[in-house]
N, C-alpha and C positions, 0 to 999 in steps of 0.2 A: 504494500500500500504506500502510496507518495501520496502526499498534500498539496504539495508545490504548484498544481493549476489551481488548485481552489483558493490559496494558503492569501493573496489578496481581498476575496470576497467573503471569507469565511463570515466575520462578524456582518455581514449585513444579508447574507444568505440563511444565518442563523435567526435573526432578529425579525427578516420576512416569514420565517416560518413559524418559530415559535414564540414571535416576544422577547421577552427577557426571564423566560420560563427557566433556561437552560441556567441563566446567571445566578437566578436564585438557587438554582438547586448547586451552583458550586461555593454559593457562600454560606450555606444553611446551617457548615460545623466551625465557619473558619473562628469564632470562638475560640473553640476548641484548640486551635492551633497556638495562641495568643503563647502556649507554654513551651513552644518546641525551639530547640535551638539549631540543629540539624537537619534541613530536610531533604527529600531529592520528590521534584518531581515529574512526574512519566508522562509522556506524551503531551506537554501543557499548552500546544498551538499557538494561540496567538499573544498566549502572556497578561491575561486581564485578570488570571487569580491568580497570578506571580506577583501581579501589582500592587492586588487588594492584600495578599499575603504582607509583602515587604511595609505596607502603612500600618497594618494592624500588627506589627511582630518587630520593633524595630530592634531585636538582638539576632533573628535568627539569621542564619545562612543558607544559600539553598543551591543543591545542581540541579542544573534544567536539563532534562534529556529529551529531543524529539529526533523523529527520524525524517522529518521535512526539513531541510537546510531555508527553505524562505518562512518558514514558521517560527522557526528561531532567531530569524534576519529580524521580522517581526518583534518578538519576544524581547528580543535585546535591545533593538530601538526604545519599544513602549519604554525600559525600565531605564535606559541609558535616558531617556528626557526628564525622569523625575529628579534625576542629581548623582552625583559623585558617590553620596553617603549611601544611595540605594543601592547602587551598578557595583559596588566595592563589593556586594554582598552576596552576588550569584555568580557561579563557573557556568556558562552553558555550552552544553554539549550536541553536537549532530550525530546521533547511533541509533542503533535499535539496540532495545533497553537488553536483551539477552547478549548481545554483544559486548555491553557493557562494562568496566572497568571500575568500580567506585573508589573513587581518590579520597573520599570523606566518609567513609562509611567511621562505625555503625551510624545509622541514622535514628532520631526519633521520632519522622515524620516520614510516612510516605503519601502520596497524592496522585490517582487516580480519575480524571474526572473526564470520562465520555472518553474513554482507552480500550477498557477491557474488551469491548463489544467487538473490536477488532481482531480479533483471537479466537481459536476451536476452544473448546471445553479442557483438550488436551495442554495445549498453549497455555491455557492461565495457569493450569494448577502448576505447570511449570516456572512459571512468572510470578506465583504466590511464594512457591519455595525459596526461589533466589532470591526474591525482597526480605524474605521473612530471614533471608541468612545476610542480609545487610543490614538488619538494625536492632536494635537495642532492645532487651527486654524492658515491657511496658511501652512499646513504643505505639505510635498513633496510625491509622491508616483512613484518609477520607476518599470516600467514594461516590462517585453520580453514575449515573446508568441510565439506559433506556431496559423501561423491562414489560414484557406482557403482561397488561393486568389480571387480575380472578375475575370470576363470574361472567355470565353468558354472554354479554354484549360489550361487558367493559374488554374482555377477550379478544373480541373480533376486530373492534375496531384499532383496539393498539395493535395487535397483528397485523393489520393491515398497513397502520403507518412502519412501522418495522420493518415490514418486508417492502416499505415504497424507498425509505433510508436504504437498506442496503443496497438496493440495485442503483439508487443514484447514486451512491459510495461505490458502485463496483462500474459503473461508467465513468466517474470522473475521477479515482484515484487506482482504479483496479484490484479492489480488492475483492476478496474471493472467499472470505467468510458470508454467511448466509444466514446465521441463527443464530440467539444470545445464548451466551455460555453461563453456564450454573458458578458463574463470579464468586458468590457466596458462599458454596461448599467447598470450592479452591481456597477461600480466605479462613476458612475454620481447617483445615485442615491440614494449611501451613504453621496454624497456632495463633490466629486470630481470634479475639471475640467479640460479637457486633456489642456495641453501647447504644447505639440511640440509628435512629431511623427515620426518615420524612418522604413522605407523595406524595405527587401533584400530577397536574392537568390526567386528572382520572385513574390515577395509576401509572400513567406511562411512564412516567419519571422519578427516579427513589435517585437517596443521597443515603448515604449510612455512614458511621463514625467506630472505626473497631479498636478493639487494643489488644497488643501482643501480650499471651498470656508469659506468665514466669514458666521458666524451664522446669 
């Protein structure tokens, strides 16, 4: 999957579709964050919860890892305009995250947000492991997702936007996953446990807040 045709229009292709549905659901725990000093985060496109991260967190430090090289062009613009004091505080990186190297590990924050879905079933729980062996115990992990809701019609219709997302994701970046991956059994199963949890526009959309259990 490459970003880099969309990696311009992102925020207003986003914004035409859903509002600022998507924004809410990536700042639903950043609370939560306010305590972490290390973070790294996966896949963070165009950098607008990198930004809200670095104003609400002003000790933490964070790697940015995306596998779009204009996403991160992006990403580093936004943060390099807020000042010296900001940009001093993030390494960003051009990888895909399994390739990946961590120069700062352990971490006590990992961040997740509209990533996973890009991934087999297989894929994550392999990408749960490897994060979970980069960071700290008690460490934090926020997550957003697209996910099918319950019951009969809340069902069909998320289904339906799901399955209209991935195939314009598989026309305009070529990717070639096709169904949501069970995200959250990968995340307990690398030793995460959910805390808190929120949905909107009918389900389609969850945020969850987990913490790495003690060994």
């Amino acid at each position: 999957m490459n970003c880099d045709s969309i990696a311009p229009y992102y925020q207003t292709l986003e914004y035409a579709s859903f509002g600022k549905a998507l924004e809410r659901r990536r700042w639903a725990f950043l609370a939560a964050a306010t305590i972490s000093r290390n973070a790294i985060l996966c896949g963070g496109g165009d950098g607008r919860f990198l930004a809200r991260l670095l104003r609400a967190n002003r000790a933490v430090r964070v790697d940015f890892v995306d596998a779009s090289p204009k996403m991160v062009e992006l990403a580093e613009r936004r943060v390099t305009a807020m000042g010296r004091a900001f940009r001093s505080r993030v390494q960003f990186y051009t990888a895909d995250l399994r390739n990946f190297d961590p120069p700062h590990s352990p971490y006590d924050l990992v961040v997740t947000h509209f990533f996973l879905d890009c991934f087999t079933d297989t894929e994550v729980s392999e990408l749960a492991d490897l994060l979970a062996s980069w960071t700290a115990h008690q460490a934090q992990w926020i997550v957003s997702e697209f996910q099918q809701a319950q019951g009969r019609f809340a069902a069909v219709w998320t289904q339906i936007v799901v399955r209209a997302l991935y195939l314009a994701f598989r026309i305009s970046t070529n990717l070639r996953v096709t169904r949501l991956p069970r995200y959250e059994d990968a995340l307990s199963s690398a030793g995460f446990c959910l805390q808190r949890r929120e949905q909107a526009l009918g389900g389609l959309l969850r945020s969850s807040l987990w913490r790495r259990s003690p060994a």
